[in-house]
N, C-alpha and C positions, 0 to 999 in steps of 0.2 A: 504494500500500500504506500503509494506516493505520501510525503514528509512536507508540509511548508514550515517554512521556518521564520518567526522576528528577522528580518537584516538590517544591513547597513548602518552598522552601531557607529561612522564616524558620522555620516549625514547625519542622523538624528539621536545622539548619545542621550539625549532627555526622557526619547518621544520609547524606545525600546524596549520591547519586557521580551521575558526571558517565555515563548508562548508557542506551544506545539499544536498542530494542526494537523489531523488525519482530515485530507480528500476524498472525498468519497462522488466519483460520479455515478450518478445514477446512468441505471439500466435505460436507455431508451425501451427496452423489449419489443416483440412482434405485435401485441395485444393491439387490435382495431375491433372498432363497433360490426358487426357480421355483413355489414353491406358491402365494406370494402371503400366508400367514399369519399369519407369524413377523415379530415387530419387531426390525429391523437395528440392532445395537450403535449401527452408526455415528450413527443421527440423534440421539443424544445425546451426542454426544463434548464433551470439551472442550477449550478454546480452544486452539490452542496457539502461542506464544510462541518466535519464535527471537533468542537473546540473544548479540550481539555483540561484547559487552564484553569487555578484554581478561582472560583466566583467568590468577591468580597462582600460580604452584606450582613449588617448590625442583626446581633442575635433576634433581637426584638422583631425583626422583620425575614431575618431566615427560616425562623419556626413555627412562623404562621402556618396554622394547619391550611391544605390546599390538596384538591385533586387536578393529578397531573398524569400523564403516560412518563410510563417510563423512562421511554428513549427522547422521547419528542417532546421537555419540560418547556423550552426555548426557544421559537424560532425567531429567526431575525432576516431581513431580504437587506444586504447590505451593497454598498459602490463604494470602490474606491478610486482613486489618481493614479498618475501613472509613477507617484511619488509611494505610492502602498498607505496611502491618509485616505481613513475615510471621508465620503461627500456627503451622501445619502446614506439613512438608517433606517427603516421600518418597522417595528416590531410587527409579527406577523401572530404568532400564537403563546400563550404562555400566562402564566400566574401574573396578576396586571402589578402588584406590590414588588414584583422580582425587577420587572420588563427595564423599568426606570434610572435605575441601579446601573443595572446589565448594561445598557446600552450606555451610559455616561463612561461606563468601563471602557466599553469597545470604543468608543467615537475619539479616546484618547492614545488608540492602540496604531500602531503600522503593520502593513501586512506583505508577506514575500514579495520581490520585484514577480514573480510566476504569474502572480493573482493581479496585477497592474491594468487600471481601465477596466476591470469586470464588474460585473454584477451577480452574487452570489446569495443563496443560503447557509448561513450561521446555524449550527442546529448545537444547542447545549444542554446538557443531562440535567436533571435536575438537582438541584443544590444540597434541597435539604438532605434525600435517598439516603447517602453513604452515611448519617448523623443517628436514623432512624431504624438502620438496616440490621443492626447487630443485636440476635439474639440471647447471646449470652450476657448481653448487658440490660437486656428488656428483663432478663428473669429476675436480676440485682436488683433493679432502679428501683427507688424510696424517695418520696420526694418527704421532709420535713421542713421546719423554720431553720433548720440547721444548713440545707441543702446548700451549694455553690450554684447562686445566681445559672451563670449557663446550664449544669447539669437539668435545674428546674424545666428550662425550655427547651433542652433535649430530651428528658424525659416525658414531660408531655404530652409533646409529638409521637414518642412512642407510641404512649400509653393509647393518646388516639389513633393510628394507625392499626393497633392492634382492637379499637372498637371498645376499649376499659374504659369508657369514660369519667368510672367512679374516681381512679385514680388518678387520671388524668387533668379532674375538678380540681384536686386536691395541689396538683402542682401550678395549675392556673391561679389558683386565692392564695398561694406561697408569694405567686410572682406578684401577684396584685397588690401584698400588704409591704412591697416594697420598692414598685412600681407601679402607684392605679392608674397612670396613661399606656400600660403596656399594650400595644397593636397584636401582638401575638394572644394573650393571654385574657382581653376583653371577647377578640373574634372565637378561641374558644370554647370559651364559656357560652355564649352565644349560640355556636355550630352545638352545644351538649341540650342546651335546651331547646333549639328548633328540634333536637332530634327526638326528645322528649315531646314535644307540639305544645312547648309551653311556652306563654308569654314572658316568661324573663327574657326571652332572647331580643323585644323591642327598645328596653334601654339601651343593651349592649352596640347594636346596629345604629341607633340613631347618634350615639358618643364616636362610634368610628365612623363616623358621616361626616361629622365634624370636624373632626380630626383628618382624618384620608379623605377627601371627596375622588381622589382619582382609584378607591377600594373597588372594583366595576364589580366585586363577589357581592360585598358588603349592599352593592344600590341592590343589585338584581334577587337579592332575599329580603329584603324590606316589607315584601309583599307576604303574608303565609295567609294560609287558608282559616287560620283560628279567629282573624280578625274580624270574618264578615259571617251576616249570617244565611247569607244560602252560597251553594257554589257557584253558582250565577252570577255573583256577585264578586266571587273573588277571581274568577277567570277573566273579569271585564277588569278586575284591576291588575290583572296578571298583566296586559294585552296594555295599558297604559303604562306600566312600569316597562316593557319593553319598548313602547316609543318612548318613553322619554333617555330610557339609555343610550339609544340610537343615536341621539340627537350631538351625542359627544363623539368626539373621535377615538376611536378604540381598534383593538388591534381587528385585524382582516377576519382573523377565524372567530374572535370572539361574534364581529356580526356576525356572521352566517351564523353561527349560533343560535343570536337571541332573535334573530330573522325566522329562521327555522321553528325556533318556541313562540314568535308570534304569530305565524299561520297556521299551526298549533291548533292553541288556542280560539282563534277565531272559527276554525273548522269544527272546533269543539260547539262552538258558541251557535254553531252554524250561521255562520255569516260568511259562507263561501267567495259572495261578491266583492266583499271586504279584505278577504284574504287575498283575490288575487294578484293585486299588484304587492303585495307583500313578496309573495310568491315569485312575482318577475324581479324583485329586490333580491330575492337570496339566489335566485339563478347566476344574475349577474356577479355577486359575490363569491359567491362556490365556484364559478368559470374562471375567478380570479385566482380563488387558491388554489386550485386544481392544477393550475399555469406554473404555481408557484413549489407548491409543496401538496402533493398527491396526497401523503398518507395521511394531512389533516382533514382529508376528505371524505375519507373509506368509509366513516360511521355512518354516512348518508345518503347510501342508495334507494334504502327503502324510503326516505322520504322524498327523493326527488322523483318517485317511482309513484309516490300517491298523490305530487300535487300534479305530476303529469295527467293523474285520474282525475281530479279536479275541475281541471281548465278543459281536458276532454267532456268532461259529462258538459261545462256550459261554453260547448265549442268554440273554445279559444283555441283552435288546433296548430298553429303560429307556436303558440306559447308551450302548448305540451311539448308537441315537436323538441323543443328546447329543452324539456325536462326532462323528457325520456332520452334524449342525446345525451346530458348530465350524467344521468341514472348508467347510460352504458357506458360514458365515459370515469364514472368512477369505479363502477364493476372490472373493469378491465387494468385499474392499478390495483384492483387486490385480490387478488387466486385465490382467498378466503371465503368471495363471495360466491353463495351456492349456485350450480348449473339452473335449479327453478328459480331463481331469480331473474338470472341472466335472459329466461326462458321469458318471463312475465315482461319485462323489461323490452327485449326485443318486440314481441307482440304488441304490445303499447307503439310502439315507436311505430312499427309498421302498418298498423289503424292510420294514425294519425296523416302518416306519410299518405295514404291512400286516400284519408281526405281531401287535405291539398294538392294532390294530383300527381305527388312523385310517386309514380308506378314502377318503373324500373329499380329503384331502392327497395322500393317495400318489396318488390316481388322475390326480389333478394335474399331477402329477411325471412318472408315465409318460406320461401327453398330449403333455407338452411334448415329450418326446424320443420317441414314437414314430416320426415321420417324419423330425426333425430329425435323428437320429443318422448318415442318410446321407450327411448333407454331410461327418462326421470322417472320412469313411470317403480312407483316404491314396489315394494316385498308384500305379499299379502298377511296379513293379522291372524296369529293364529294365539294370541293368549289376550284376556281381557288387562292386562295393563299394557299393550302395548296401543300404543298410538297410530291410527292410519294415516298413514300419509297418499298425498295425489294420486290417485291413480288414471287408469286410461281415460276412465268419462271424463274428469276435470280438466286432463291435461291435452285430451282431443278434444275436448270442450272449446278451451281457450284459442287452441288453432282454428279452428271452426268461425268461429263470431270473431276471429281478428283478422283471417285469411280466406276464406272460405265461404259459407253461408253461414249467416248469423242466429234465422232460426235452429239447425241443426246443430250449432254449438251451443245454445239456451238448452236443447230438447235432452242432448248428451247429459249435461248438469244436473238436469229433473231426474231422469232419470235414474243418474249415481244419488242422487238425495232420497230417491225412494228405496234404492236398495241398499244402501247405510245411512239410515235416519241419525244415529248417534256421531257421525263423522262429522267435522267441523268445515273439511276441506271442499267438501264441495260449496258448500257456503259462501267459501273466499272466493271461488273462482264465479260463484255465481255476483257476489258482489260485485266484482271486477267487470262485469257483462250490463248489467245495469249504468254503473258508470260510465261504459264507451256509451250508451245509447242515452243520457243524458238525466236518465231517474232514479237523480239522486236520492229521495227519504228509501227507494228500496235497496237501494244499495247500503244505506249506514244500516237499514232493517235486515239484510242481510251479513252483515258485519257482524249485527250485535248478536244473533242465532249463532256467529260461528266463535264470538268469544264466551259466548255460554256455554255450547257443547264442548269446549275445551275447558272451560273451569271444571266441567262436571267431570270430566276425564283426570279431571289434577286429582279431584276429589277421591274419584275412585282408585287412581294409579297410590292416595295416600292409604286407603285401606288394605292396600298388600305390602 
C-alpha cells in the first residue's frame, strides 16, 4: 500500500507534522445498473485517504457518547495547492462536536508534493474507539469521588457502550460535581434518560443548546414523543424540527439524513404531496454523496426504493426514474445488498422507464430478469418457525405488472395470498402493485397486512 508522507521540512519547518497516510484508491469495479446505459458514480470517485494521525480533542468533548461506524467516524472532501496547503475543506460525514476540531487540525497541516492540486477524501477512525475498546479495563473500571478526572470520562463511555447505564450515571454526576458545564457528561445523562422516555433529558438538551448550538445530535433530539399528547402530534413536530435543522449548514451526509427522516415522517403523516419535493431534496443530496463517498450511502437503498414508489403511485415518473437510478446506483456499491432487492429495484426503474417512453432500456431490464428471477425464488417451509420467503407467485408476480401484463401479475399475487394466507410476502409485492398503479390507501392497507402477518410470525417463531 502506497505511503504519503508530511515533506518539505525546509519550505515549511512550522507548517510540518510528523503525519502518515495510507492511500487507498478505490475500486472503480465492473458494477453498472443492468441496462448497461447509465454512467456509474463510482468511476469517478475520488481518492480517498485514511489518516492515522493521532486526533487532539479536550476530554470533555472526546467522550461524548456518539454513534458512529466504525471505519467511516470522519469524513472530510478536502483541496489542496500545488504547495500541499490546504484550500478547501468540507466536512462531509461524522460526529458534528468532532468535525470542528478535526478540520482546524487538518487546515493547519501540509500534505505530500504526490497529492499536489487534488481533491481528495480524508477518511478518519474514530477517536474515541481505541479509549473504549479494552475489555479488560471495562471489567476494573469504578468510577468514585476518588476517581482521576479523565479515567471518569473514559469510563463512562464505556460503561455506555457497553449499554450499563446504571454505572455509567454514576460517572456522569462524579464529572458533574466537579465540572456542571461538562459537554460530555450533561449529553449523557440526557442520552440515559431519553432512553429511559423520561423527561429529565429536556433540561439537559436545552443547557447544551446553549452552550453548543452547532450540537446538530443535541437540536435533532429536542423533539421526543413524551412531550405531546397524541403521535400526530409529535411527528408534525418531528417534521418541523427537521426543517429547521436544515436550515443551517451541516455536513452532506448529515442532510440526507435528516432529508431522508423528513419524508419519513411526512409519509407517515400521509402527506405524500408534501413529501415530495423533500424527496427530490434528498435525491439531489445522496447523488452528491454517492459522487463523493459510496459507503455513506449503502444504508439507503431501501429508501430510495420506496420514494421511487411514491412519486410512481402520483406519477411523477421524471422523479422516480431518478430514484430508482439512486436505488441501483447504491445497490451496486455494496455486494451486501440482496439479489431481491436488486430485483424490486430494477422492476421499478423499468415501469417507470416505460412510462416515459424509454423502451429500449426498460426492455433491457426486463431481459435481464425474465428468466433470472427464478433462481430468488426461496426454499419451501417445511417447519412452523421458519419464515417464507418470495416465492414464484410474488416474484412472477412482480415481473408480470412491471414487464408484462399487469393484470396477470395482480392475479399471480391473489393467488399466492390464497394459498398462504399467513405469508406476509405476498402482501409486499402486492403493495408494490398498487403503488405503480397509483392506489395508494391500498397499498399502505396492504403494507400494514404484511407487517402484521410478520409480527405474528415473531410471535410465534418466540414460542419455540
Amino acid at each position: 500500500m502506497l505511503r504519503a508522507r508530511w515533506i518539505d521540512t525546509l519550505a515549511h519547518p512550522l507548517l510540518v507534522v510528523a503525519l502518515a497516510c495510507s492511500i487507498t484508491a478505490l475500486t472503480n469495479g465492473s458494477e453498472s445498473n443492468l441496462s448497461g446505459t447509465q454512467k456509474n458514480p463510482r468511476d469517478s470517485l475520488p481518492q480517498v485517504i485514511d489518516w492515522n494521525e493521532e486526533v487532539s480533542l479536550p476530554d470533555d468533548i472526546l467522550f461524548v457518547r456518539h454513534q458512529s461506524w466504525a471505519i467511516d467516524a470522519l469524513i472530510l472532501l478536502v483541496s489542496i495547492d500545488s504547495g500541499g496547503k490546504v484550500t478547501t475543506l468540507r466536512p462531509i460525514s461524522g460526529f458534528s462536536l468532532y468535525l470542528g476540531p478535526v478540520a482546524e487540525q487538518i487546515r493547519k497541516s501540509v500534505f505530500s508534493y504526490n497529492l499536489a492540486g487534488t481533491t481528495f477524501v480524508l477518511r478518519i477512525p474514530d477517536p474515541l474507539h481505541k479509549f473504549i475498546a479494552d475489555a479488560n479495563l471495562y471489567h476494573t473500571a469504578v468510577c468514585t469521588d476518588k476517581t482521576d478526572l479523565h479515567k471518569l470520562y473514559q469510563f463512562g463511555a464505556m460503561f455506555w457502550r457497553s449499554k450499563d447505564n446504571e454505572a455509567a450515571e454514576h460517572c456522569y454526576k462524579y464529572i458533574l460535581d466537579r465540572n456542571p458545564l461538562s459537554v460530555a457528561a450533561r449529553y449523557g445523562v440526557a442520552d440515559i434518560c431519553l432512553s429511559m422516555k423520561d423527561q429529565c433529558a429536556d433540561s439537559y438538551l436545552k443547557s447544551l443548546l446553549g452552550s453548543e448550538p452547532e450540537f446538530i445530535e443535541v437540536r435533532e433530539r429536542l423533539v421526543q414523543p413524551y412531550q405531546f399528547y397524541s403521535e400526530q402530534e409529535a411527528e408534525t413536530a418531528y417534521v418541523a424540527n427537521r426543517e429547521e435543522i436544515l436550515k443551517s449548514n451541516i455536513p452532506l451526509a448529515f442532510r440526507v439524513s435528516l432529508l431522508n427522516n423528513e419524508a419519513f415522517w411526512l409519509d407517515r403523516l400521509d402527506r405524500v404531496d408534501d413529501a415530495l419535493p423533500i424527496i427530490r431534496k434528498w435525491n439531489s443530496a445522496a447523488s452528491e454523496l454517492i459522487a463523493i463517498y459510496p459507503p455513506a450511502i449503502s444504508p439507503y437503498y431501501t429508501e430510495a426504493m420506496h420514494f421511487g414508489l411514491l412519486e410512481e403511485a402520483k406519477k411523477f415518473d421524471e422523479d422516480a426514474i431518478n430514484s430508482y437510478r439512486l436505488a441501483s446506483y447504491v445497490a451496486a456499491s455494496d455486494r451486501l445488498v440482496p439479489d431481491l432487492a436488486r430485483y424490486e429495484i430494477d422492476l421499478g426503474l423499468s415501469r417507470t422507464l416505460r412510462k416515459e417512453g424509454h423502451l429500449t432500456e426498460a426492455s433491457n431490464l426486463c431481459n435481464e430478469w425474465k428468466s433470472r428471477w427464478k433462481k430468488l425464488v426461496s426454499r419451501p417451509v417445511h417447519h412452523p418457525w421458519e419464515l417464507r420467503q418470495d416465492g414464484a407467485g410474488e416474484l412472477g408476480g412482480r415481473w408480470e405488472f412491471s414487464c408484462g401484463d399487469p393484470q396477470t401479475g395482480f392475479q399471480l399475487i391473489e393467488q399466492t395470498i390464497r394459498q398462504y394466507p399467513d405469508s406476509n410476502a405476498p402482501y409486499t409485492a402486492l403493495s408494490e402493485y398498487y403503488y405503480s398503479t397509483g392506489e395508494i390507501d391500498k397499498a399502505r392497507d396492504a403494507e400494514a397486512t404484511a407487517s402484521r402477518l410478520l409480527e405474528a410470525w415473531n410471535q410465534k417463531l418466540g414460542e419455540f
